[in-house]
C-alpha positions as CSV (number, residue, x, y, z in Angstrom):
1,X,-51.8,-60.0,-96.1
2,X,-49.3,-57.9,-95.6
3,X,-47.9,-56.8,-92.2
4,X,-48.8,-53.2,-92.5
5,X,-52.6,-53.8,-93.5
6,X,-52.8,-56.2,-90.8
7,X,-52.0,-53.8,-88.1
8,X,-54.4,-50.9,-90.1
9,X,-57.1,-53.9,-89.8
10,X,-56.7,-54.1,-86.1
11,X,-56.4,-50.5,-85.4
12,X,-59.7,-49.9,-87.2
13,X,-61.6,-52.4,-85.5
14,X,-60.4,-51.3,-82.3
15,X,-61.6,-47.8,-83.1
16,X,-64.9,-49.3,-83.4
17,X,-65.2,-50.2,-79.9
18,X,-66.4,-47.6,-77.0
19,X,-63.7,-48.4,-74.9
20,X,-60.6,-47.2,-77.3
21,X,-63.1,-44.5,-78.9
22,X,-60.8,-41.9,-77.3
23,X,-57.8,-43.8,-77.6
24,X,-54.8,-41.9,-78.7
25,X,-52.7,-43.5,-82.6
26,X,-50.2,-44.6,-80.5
27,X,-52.3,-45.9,-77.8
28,X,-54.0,-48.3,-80.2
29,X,-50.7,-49.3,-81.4
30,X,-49.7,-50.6,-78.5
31,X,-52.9,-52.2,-77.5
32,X,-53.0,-53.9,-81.0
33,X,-49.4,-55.6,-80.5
34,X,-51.1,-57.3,-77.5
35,X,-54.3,-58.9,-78.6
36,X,-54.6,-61.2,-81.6
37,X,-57.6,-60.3,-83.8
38,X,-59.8,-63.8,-84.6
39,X,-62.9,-65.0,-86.6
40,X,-65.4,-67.6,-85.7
41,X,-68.3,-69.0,-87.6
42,X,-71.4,-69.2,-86.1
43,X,-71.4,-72.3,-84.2
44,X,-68.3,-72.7,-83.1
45,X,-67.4,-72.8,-79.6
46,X,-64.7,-69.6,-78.9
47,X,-64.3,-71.2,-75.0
48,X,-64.9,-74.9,-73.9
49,X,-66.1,-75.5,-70.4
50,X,-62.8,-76.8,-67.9
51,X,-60.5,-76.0,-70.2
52,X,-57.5,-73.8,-69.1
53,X,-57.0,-70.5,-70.0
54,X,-56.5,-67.2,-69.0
55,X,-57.1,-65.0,-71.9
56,X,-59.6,-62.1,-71.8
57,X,-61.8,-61.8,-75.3
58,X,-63.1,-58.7,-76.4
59,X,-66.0,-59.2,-78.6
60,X,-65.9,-56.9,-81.5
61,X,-69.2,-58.1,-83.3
62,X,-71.7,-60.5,-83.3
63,X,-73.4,-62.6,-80.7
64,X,-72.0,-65.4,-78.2
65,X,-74.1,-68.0,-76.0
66,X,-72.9,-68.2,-72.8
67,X,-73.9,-71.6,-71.1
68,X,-74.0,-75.3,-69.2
69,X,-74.6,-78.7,-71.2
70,X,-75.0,-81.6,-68.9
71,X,-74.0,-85.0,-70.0
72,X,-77.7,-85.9,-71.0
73,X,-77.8,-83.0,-73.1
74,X,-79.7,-80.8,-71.1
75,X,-78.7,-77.3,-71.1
76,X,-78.8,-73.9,-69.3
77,X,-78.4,-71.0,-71.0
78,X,-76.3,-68.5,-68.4
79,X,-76.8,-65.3,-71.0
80,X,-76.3,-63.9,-74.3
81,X,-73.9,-61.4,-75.4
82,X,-73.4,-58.7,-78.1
83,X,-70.8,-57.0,-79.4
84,X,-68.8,-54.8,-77.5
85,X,-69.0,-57.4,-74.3
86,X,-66.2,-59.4,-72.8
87,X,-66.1,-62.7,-71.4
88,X,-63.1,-64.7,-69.9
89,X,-62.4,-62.8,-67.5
90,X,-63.4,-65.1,-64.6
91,X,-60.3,-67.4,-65.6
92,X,-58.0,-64.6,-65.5
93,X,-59.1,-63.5,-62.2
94,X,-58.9,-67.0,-60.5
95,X,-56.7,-69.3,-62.8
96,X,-59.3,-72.0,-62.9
97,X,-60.3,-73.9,-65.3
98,X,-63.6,-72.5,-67.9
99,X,-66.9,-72.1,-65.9
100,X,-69.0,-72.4,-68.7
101,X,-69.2,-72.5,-72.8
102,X,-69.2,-69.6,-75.3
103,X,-70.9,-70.8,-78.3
104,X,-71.0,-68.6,-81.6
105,X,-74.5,-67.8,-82.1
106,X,-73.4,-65.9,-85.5
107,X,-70.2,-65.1,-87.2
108,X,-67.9,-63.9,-84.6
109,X,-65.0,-61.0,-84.5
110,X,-62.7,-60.7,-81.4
111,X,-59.6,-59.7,-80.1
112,X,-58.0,-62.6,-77.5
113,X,-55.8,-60.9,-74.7
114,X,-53.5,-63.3,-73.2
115,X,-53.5,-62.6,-69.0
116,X,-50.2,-62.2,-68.9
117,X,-50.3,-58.8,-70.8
118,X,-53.6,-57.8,-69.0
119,X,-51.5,-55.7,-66.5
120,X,-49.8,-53.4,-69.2
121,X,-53.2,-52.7,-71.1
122,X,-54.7,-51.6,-67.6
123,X,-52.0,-49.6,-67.6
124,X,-52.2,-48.4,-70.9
125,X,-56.2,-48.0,-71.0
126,X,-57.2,-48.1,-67.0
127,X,-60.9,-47.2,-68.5
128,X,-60.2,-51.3,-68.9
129,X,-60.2,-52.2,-65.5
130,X,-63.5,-50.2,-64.4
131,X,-65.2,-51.7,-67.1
132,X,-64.0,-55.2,-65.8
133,X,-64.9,-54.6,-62.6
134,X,-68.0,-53.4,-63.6
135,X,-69.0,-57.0,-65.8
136,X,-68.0,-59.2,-63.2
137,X,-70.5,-57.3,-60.9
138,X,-73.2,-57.2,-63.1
139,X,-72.7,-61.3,-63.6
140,X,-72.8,-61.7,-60.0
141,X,-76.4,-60.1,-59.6
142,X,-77.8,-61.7,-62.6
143,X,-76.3,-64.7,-61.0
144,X,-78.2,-64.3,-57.6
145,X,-81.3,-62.6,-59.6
146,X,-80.9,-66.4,-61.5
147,X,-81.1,-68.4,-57.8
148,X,-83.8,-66.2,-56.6
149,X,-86.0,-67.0,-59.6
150,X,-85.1,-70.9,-59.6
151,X,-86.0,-71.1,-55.8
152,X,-89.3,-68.7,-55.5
153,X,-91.1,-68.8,-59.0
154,X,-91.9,-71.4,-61.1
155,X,-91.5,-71.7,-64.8
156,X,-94.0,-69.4,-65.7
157,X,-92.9,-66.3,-64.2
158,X,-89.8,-67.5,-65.3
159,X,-90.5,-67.1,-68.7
160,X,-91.8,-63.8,-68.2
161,X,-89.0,-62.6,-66.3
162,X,-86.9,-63.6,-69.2
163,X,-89.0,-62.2,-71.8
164,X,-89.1,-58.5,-70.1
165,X,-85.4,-58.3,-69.3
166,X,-84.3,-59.2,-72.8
167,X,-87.2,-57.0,-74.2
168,X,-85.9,-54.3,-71.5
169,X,-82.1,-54.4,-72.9
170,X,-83.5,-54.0,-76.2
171,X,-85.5,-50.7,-75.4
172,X,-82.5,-49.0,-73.6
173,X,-80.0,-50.5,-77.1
174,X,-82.4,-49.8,-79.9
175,X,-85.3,-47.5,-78.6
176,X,-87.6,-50.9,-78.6
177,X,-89.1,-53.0,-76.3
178,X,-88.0,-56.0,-78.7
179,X,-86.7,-59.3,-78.4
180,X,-84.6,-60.5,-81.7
181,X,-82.0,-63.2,-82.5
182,X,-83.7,-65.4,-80.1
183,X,-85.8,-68.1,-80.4
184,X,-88.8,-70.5,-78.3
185,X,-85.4,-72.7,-77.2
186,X,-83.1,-69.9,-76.4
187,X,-85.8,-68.5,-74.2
188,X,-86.5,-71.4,-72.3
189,X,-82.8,-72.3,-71.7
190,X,-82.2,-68.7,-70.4
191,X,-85.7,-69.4,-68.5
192,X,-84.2,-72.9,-67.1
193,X,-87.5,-74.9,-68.5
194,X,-88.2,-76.4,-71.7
195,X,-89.2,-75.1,-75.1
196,X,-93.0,-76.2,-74.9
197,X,-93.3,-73.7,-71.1
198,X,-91.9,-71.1,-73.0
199,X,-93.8,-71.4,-76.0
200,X,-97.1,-71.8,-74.4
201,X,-96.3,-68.6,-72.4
202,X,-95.0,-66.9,-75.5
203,X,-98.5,-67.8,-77.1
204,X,-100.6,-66.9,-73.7
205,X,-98.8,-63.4,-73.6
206,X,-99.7,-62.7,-77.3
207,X,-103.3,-63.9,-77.0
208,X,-103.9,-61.0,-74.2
209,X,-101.8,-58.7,-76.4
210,X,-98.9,-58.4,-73.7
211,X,-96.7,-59.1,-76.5
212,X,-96.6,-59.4,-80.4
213,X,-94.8,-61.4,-82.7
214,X,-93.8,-59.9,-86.2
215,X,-91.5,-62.1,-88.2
216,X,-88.6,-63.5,-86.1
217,X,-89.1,-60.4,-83.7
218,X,-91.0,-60.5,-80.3
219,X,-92.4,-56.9,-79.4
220,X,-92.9,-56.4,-75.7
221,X,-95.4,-53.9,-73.8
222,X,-93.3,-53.8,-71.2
223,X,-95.8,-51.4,-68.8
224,X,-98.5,-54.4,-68.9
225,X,-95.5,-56.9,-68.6
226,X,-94.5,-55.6,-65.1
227,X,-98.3,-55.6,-64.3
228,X,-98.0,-59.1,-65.4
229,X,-95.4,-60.2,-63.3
230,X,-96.4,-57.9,-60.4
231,X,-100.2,-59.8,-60.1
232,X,-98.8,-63.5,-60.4
């Protein structure tokens, strides 16, 4: 591919994303000569836990697993991402090694900004470092959200926790209380139990029509949910 149509490739997806939706021609020039656009198929891992790097990724489209495998293979999903998110940015912040996986959950589009050039994007876009700032905090209340629920509620309200917030995200995305792209496993992973907890709440919840399954999609009623939670 020519050098030219490479750098109309990158300027187009970069377009696409919220962040540089206002972003002047020459703006996204000169964001595009810092970030190297890359592809993943689904299943690959885009960050390995304790490896080193400081990179920042930008994910453009699709949907990434962010989690802990321990070396029984027991595993804790930390949350799911979809495009536009970020997620790296702990390493660039601390110089540390990885915290934690990213596993493709489908194919994968993202642009990889090395930390040393993180200084002249702020720069260039400072929208970048609000939105950064912004991420990390929202991580570090799901994270203590996470502890609270571990410590105080068992697997259960877990579950149902789990199943509203998702279902929650969806309404305020899509205009539906729905929970797609995950499954029985995915939910109990985020939920810290096993797939059998979450399926037999999954099944308890549809039996008293808190929820509905149609196809691979889980509808939510998320008024009765809250009740739900709020009597247990």
């Amino acid at each position: 591919m020519k050098t030219s149509t490479k750098r109309e490739k990158v300027i187009e997806k970069l377009r696409s994303v919220p962040l540089f939706s206002n972003a002047s021609e020459q703006e996204l020039l000169e964001f595009g000569q810092m970030v190297s656009y890359r592809r993943y198929p689904k299943g690959s891992f885009v960050v390995n836990r304790n490896d080193r790097g400081s990179g920042i990724y930008l994910l453009v489209s699709g949907r990434v697993k962010v989690s802990l495998a321990s070396s029984d293979g027991k595993e804790l999903a930390l949350e799911y991402l979809d495009a536009p998110a970020y997620f790296g940015e702990m390493g660039q912040e601390d110089h540390e090694r990885r915290s934690a996986d990213v596993i493709a959950m489908t194919e994968l589009e993202v642009f990889a900004l090395d930390g040393k050039n993180l200084s002249v994007a702020i720069k260039l876009q400072p929208q970048l470092a609000l939105s950064l700032i912004a991420t990390l905090s929202r991580r570090l209340r799901n994270t203590i959200t996470r502890l609270e629920e571990m410590a105080f509620h068992d697997a259960t309200h877990r579950v149902m926790r789990v199943v509203l917030n998702v279902a929650t995200a969806g309404y305020e995305t899509r205009g539906v209380p729905v929970i797609q792209g995950l499954t029985h496993y995915d939910i109990a992973t985020l939920a810290g139990t096993s797939r059998e907890t979450a399926s037999r709440v999954i099944s308890a919840l549809a039996k008293d029509g808190i929820l509905a399954t149609k196809g691979r999609k889980i509808v939510v009623d998320l008024i009765r949910m809250r009740e739900r939670l709020g009597s247990i």
